[in-house]
FIFI-72929 format. One record per residue: residue in three letters; y, z, x of N, C-alpha, C, O in turn. Coordinates in steps of 0.05 Angstrom, whole numbers, padded with zeros to 5 digits, always signed. Layout:
// residues N
ALAYZXYZXYZXYZX...
//
This chain:
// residues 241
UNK+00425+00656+01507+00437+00680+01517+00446+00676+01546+00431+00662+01561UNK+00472+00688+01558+00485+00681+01582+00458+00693+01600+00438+00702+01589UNK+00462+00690+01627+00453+00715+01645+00462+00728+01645+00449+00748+01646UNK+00491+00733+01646+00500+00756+01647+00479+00781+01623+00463+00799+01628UNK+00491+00770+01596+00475+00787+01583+00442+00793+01580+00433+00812+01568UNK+00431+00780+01590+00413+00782+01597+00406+00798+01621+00384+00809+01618UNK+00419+00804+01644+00415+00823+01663+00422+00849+01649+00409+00869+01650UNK+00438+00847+01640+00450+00875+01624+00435+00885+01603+00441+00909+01597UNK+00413+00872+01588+00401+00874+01565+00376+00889+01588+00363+00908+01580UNK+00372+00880+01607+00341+00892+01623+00354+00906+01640+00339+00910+01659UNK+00380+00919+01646+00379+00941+01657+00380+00968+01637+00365+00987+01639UNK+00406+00963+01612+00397+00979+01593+00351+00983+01582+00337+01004+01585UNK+00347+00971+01577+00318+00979+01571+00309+00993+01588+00302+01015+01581UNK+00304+00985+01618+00298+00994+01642+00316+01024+01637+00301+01041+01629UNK+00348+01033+01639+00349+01055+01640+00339+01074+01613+00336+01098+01613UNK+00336+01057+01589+00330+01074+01563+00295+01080+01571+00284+01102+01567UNK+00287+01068+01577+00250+01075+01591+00248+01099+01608+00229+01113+01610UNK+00273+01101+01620+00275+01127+01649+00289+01150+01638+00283+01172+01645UNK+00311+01144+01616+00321+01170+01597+00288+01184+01587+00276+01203+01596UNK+00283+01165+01564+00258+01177+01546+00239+01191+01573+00227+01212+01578UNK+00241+01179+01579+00214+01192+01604+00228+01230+01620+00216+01251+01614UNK+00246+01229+01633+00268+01239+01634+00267+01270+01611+00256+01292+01617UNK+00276+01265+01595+00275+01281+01576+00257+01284+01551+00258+01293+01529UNK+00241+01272+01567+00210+01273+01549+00210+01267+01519+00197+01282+01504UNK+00218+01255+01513+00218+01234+01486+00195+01207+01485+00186+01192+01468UNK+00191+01211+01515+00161+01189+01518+00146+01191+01501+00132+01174+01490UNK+00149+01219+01496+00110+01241+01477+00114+01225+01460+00094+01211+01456UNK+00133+01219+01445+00142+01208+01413+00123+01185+01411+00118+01177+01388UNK+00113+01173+01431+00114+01146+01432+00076+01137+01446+00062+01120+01434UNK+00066+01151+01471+00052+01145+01490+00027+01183+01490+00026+01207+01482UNK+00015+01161+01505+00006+01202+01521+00022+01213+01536+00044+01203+01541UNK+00014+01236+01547+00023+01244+01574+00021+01229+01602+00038+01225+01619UNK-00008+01220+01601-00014+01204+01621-00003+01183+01634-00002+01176+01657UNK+00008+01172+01605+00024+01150+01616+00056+01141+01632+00070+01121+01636UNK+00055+01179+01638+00090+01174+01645+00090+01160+01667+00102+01140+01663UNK+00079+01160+01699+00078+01150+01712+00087+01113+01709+00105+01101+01718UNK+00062+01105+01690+00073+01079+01684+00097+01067+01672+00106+01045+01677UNK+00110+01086+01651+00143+01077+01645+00159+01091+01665+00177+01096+01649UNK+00165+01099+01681+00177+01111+01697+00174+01091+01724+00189+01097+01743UNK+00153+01066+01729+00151+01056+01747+00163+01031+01726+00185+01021+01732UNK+00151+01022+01701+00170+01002+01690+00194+00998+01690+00204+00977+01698UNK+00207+01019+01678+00239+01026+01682+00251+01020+01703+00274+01010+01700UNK+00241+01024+01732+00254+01026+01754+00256+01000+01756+00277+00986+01759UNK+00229+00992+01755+00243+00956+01763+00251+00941+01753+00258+00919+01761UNK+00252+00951+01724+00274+00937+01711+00298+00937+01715+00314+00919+01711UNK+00303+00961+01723+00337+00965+01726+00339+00948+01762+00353+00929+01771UNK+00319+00964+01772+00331+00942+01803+00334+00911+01799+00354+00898+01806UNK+00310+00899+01785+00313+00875+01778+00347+00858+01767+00361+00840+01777UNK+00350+00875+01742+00376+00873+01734+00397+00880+01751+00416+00865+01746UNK+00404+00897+01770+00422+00894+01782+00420+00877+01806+00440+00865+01811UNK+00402+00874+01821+00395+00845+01845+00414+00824+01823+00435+00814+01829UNK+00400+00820+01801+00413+00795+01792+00445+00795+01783+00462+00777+01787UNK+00446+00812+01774+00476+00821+01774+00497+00819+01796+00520+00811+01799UNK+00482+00830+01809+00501+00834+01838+00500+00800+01857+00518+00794+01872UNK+00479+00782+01853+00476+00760+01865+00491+00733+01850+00502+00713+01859UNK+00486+00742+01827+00507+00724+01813+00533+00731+01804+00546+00717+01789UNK+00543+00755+01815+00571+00758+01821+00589+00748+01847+00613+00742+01849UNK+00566+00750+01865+00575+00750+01889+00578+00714+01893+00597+00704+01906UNK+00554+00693+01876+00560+00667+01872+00584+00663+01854+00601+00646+01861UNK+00586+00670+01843+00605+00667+01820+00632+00669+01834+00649+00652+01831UNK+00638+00691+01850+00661+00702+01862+00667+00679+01889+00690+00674+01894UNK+00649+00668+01901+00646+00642+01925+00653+00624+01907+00677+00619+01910UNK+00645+00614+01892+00652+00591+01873+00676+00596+01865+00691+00576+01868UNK+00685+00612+01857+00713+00621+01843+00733+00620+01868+00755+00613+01859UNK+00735+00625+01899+00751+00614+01909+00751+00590+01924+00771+00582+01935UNK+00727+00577+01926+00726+00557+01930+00743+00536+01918+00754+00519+01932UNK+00746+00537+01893+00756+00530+01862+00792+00539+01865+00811+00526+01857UNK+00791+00564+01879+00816+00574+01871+00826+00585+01850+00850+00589+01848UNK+00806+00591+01831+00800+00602+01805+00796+00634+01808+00783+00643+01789UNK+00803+00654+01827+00790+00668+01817+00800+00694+01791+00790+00715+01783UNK+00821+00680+01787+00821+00705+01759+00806+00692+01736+00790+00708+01725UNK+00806+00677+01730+00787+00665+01706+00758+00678+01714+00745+00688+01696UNK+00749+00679+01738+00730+00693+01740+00723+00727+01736+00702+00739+01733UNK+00741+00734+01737+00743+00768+01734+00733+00771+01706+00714+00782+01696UNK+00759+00753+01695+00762+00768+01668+00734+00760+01659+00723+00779+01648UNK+00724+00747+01659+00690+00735+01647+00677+00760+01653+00670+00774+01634UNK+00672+00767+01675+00651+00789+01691+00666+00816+01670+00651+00833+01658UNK+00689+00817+01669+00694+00840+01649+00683+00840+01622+00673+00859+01610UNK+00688+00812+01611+00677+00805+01578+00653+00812+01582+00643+00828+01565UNK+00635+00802+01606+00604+00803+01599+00596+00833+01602+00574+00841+01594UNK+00613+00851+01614+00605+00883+01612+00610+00892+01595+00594+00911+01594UNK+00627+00892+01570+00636+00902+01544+00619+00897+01525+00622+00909+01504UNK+00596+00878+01530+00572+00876+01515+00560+00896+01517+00552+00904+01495UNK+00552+00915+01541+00540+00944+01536+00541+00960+01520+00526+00980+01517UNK+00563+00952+01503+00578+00980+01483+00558+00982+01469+00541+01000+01470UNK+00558+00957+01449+00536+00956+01422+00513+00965+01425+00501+00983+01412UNK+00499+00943+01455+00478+00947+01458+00467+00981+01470+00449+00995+01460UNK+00479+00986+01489+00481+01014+01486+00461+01036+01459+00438+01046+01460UNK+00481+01034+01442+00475+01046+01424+00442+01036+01403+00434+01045+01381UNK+00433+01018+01417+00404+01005+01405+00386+01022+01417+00370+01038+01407UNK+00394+01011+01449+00369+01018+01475+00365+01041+01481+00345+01045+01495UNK+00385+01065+01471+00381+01094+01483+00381+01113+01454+00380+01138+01455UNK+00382+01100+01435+00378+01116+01411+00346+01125+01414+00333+01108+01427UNK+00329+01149+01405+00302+01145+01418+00305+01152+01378+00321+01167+01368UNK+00285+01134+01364+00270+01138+01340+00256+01172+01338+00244+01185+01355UNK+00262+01179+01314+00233+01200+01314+00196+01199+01315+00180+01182+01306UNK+00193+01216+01325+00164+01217+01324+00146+01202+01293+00159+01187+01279UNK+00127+01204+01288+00108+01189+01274+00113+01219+01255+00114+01240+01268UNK+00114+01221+01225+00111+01239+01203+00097+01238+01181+00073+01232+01179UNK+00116+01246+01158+00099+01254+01135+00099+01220+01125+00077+01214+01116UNK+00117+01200+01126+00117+01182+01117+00094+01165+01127+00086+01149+01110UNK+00082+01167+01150+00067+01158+01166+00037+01166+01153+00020+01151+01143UNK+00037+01187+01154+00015+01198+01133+00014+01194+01107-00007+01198+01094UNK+00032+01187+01099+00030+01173+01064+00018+01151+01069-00001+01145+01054UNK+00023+01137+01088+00020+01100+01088-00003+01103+01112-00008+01085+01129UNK-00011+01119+01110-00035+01113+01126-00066+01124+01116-00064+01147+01109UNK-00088+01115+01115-00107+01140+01098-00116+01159+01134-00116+01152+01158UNK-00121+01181+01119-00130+01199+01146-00155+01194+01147-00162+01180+01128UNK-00177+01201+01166-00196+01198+01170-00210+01214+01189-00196+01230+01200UNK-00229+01213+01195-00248+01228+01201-00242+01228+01236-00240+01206+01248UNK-00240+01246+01245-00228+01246+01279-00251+01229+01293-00272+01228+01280UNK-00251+01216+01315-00259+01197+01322-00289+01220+01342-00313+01218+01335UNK-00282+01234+01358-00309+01241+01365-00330+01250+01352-00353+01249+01360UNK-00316+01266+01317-00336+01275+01300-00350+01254+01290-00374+01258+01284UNK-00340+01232+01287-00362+01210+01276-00377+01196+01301-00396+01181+01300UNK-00365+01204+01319-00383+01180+01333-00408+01203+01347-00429+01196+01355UNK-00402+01224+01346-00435+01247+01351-00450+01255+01311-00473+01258+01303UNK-00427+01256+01299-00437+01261+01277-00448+01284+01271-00431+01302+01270UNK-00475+01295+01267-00481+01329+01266-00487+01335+01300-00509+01344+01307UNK-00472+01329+01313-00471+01344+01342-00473+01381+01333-00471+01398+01314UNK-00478+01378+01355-00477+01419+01351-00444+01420+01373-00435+01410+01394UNK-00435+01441+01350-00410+01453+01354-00410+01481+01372-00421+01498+01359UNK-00399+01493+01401-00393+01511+01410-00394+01536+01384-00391+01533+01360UNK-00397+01556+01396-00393+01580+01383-00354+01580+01386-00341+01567+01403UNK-00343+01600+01363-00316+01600+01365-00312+01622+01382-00331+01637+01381UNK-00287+01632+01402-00284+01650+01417-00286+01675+01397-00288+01676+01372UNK-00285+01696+01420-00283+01724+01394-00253+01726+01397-00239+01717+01415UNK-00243+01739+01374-00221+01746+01368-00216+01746+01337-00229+01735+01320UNK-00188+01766+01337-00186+01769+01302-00178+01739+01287-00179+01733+01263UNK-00167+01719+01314-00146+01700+01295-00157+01675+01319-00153+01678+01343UNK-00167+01657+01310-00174+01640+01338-00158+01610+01336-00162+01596+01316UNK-00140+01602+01357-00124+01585+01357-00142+01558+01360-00160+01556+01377UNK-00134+01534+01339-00145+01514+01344-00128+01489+01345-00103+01489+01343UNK-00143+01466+01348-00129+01440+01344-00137+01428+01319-00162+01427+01314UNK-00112+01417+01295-00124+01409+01279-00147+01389+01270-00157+01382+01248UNK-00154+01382+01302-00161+01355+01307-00197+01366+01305-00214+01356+01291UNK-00199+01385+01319-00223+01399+01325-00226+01419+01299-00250+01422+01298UNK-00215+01434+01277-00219+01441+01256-00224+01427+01235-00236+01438+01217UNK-00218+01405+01234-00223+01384+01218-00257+01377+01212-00272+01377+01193UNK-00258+01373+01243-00279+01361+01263-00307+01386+01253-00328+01379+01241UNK-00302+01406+01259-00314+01429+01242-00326+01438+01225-00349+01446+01223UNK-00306+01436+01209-00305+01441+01172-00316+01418+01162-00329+01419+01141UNK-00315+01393+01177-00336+01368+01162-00365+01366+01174-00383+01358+01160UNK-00368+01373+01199-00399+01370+01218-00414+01391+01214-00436+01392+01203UNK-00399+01412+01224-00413+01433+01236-00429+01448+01219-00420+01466+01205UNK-00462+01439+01220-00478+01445+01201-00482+01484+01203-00491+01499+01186UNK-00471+01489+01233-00478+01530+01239-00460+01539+01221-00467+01560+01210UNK-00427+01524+01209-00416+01536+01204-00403+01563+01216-00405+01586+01206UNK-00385+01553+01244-00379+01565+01254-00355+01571+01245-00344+01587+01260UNK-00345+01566+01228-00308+01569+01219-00318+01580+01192-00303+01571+01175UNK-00333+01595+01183-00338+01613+01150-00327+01638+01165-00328+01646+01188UNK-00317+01643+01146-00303+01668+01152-00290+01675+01175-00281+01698+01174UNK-00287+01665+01191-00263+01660+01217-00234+01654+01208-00229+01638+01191UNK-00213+01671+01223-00193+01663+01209-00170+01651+01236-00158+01665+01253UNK-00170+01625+01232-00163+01608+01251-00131+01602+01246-00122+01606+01224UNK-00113+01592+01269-00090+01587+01278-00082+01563+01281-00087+01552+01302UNK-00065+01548+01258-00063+01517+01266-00031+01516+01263-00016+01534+01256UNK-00026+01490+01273+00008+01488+01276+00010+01460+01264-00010+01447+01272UNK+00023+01446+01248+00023+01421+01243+00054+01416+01230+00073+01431+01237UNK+00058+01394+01211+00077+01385+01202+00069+01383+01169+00046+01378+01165UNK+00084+01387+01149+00090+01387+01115+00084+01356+01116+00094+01339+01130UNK+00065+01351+01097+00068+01331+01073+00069+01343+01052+00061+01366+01051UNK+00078+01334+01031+00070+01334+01005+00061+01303+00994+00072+01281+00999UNK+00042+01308+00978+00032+01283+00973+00008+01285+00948-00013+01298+00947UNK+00018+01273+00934-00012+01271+00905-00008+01300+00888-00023+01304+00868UNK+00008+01318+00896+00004+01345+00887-00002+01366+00905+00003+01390+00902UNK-00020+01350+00936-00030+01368+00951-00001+01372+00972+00014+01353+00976UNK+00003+01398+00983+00010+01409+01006-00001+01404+01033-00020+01419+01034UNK-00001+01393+01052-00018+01392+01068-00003+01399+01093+00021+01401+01097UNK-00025+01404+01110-00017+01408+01142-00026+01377+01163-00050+01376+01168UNK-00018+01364+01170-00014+01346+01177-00007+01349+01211+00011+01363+01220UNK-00031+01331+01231-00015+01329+01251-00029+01290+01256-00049+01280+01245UNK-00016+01281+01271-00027+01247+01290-00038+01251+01306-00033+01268+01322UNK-00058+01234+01306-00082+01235+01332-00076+01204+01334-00075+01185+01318UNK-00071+01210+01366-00073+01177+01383-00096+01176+01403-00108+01194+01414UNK-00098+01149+01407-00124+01137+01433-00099+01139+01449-00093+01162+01457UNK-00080+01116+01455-00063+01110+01481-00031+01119+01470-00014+01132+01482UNK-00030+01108+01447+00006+01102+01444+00008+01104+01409-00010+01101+01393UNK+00037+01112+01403+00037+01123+01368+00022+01087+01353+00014+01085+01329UNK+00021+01067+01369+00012+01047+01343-00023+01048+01333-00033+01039+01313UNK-00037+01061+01355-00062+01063+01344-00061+01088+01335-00080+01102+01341UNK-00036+01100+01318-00046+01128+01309-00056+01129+01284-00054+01110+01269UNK-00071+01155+01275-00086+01168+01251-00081+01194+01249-00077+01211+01267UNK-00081+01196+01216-00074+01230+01208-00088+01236+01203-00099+01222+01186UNK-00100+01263+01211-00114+01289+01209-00100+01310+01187-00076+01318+01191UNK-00112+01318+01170-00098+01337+01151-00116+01353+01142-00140+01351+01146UNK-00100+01377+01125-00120+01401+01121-00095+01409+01089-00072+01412+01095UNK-00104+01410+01063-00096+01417+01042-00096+01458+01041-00113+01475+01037UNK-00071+01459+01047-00066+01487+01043-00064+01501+01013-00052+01491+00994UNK-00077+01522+01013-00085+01533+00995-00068+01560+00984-00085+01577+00988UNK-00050+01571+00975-00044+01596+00969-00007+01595+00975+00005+01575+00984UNK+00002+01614+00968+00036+01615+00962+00044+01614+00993+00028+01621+01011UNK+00064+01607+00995+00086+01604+01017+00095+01575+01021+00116+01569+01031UNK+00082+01561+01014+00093+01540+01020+00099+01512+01009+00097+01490+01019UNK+00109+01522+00982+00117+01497+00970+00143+01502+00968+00154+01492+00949UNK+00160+01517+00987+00183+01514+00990+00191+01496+01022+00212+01495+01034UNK+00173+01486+01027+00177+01471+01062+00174+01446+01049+00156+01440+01034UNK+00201+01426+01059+00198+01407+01060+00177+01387+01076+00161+01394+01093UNK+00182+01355+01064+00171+01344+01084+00179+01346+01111+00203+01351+01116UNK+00154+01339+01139+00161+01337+01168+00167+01377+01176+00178+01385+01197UNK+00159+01390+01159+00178+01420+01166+00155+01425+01187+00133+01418+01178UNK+00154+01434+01210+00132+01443+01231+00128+01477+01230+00142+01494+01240UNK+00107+01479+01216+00092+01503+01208+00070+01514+01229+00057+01498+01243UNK+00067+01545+01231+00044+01558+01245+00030+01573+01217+00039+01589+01201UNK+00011+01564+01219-00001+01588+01195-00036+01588+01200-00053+01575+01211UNK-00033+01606+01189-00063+01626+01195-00072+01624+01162-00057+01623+01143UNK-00114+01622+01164-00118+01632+01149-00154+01621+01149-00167+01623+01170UNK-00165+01612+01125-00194+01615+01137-00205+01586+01118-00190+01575+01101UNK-00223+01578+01122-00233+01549+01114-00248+01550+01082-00261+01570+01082UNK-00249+01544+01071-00258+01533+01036-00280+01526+01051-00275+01505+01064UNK-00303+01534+01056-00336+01516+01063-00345+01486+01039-00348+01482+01015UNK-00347+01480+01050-00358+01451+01035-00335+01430+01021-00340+01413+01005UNK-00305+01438+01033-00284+01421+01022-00280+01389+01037-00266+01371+01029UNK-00302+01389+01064-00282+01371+01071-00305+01347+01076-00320+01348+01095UNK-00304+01324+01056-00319+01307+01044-00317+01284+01046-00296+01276+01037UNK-00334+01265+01057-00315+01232+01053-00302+01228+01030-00282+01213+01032UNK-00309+01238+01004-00297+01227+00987-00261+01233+00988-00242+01220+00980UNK-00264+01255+00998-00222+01260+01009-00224+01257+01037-00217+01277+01049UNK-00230+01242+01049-00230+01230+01077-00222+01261+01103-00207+01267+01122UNK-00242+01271+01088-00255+01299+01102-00233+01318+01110-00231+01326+01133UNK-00206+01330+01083-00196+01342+01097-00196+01363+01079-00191+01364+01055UNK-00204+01381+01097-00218+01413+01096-00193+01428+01075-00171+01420+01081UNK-00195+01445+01055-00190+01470+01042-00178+01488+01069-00192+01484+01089UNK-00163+01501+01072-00145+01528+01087-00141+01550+01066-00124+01545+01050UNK-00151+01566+01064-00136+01589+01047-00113+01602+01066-00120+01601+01090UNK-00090+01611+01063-00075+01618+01070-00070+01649+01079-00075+01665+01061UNK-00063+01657+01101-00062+01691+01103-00030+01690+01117-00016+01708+01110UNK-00019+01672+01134+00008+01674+01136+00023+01647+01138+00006+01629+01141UNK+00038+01640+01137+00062+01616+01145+00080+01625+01166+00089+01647+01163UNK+00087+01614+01184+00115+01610+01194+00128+01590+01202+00122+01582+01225UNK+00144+01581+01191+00166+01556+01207+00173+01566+01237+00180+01587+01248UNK+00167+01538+01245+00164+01529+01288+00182+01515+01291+00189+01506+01269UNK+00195+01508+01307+00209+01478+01316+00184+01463+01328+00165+01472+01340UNK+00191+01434+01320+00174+01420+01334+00174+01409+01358+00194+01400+01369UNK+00144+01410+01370+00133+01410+01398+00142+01388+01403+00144+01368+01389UNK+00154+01395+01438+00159+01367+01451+00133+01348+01450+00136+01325+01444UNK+00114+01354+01455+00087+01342+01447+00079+01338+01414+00071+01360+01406UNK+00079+01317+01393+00079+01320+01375+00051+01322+01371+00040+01339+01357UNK+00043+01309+01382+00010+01293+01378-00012+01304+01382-00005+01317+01401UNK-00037+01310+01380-00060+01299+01381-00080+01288+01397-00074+01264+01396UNK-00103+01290+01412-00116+01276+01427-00137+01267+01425-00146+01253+01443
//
């Protein structure tokens, strides 16, 4: 590969690292935490790439009249920018988030702090008629929590559609750092509304827990009986913590 394209290949990445960051397409990908660090990657990649750009133009252009050559030299420096086009369209396309496909091909499992305290004692749930949770921590719940604090509570979760095996599920990804160490968390919804939502559809729905559904033998994911549905757009944050 020339340098040329090569400077051009690490300024594009460098600016596709500072877009996603930018307009927050990072989430897709990373934590929160980590914007700082692609936002300092990006930059020096792009300065990098243009130092070299700009230094080997400026040799190139001395050489070229030294030579007495210098249109042969232009037109090159033009050819090697017309390479952006393609590439372009690689480096700033941002992929979607992690989904239902992701959750097919992955088995879900047991959220990582519930196994590692195991029958820890669980907080009391706030008061209220409808108590908002994370699927991550209902999960976590409905499999540990020997007080049974989620019987008859009628809780608030937001996730994404699978369908899979027959079951309906509510589905969200739990990551440690970045989407490649991710795992799905799911909860098999129970009652009408929603076997008209496709896969990936981002749902809010309310309703109350099946006690004793959520088992290693189905890699602990809890029964929901259902009291409402509604289709959400999905969160700039897709994920999980």
């Amino acid at each position: 590969m020339k340098r040329e394209t090569q400077n051009i290949l690490l300024i594009l990445l460098g600016g596709a690292l500072l877009k996603i960051t930018v307009n927050g397409d990072y989430l897709r990908y990373v934590k929160p935490a980590q914007q700082p660090w692609i936002i300092a990657g990006g930059a020096v990649m792009v300065a990098l790439g243009a130092v070299a750009i700009v230094r080997d133009l400026l040799s190139a252009r001395a050489a070229a009249v030294v030579s007495g050559d210098v249109h042969a030299h232009e037109h090159n420096a033009r050819s090697a920018w017309l390479l952006m086009v393609p590439v372009l369209a690689v480096f700033l396309v941002a992929p979607p988030a992690l989904g239902a496909d992701s959750v097919t091909r992955t088995e879900a499992r047991a959220p990582q702090s519930a196994a590692a305290s195991n029958a820890a004692a669980f907080p009391p749930l706030p008061a209220g008629d409808v108590v908002p949770l994370e699927v991550n921590e209902f999960v976590s719940r409905a499999g540990w929590d020997s007080s049974g604090s989620l019987n008859g509570r009628t809780v608030r979760l937001s996730g994404f559609v699978v369908h899979n095996e027959g079951n309906t599920m509510l589905a969200r990804m739990v990551i440690g750092c970045c989407a490649a160490d991710a795992f799905p968390i799911t909860v098999r919804m129970v009652g009408e509304g929603v076997s008209g939502f496709g896969n990936d559809t981002w749902l809010e729905v309310t309703g109350t827990v099946v006690p004793g559904t959520a088992v290693r033998e189905n890699s602990y994911m809890p029964d929901l009986t259902l009291t409402s549905v509604r289709q959400v757009p999905a969160p700039k944050d897709p994920y999980e913590y």
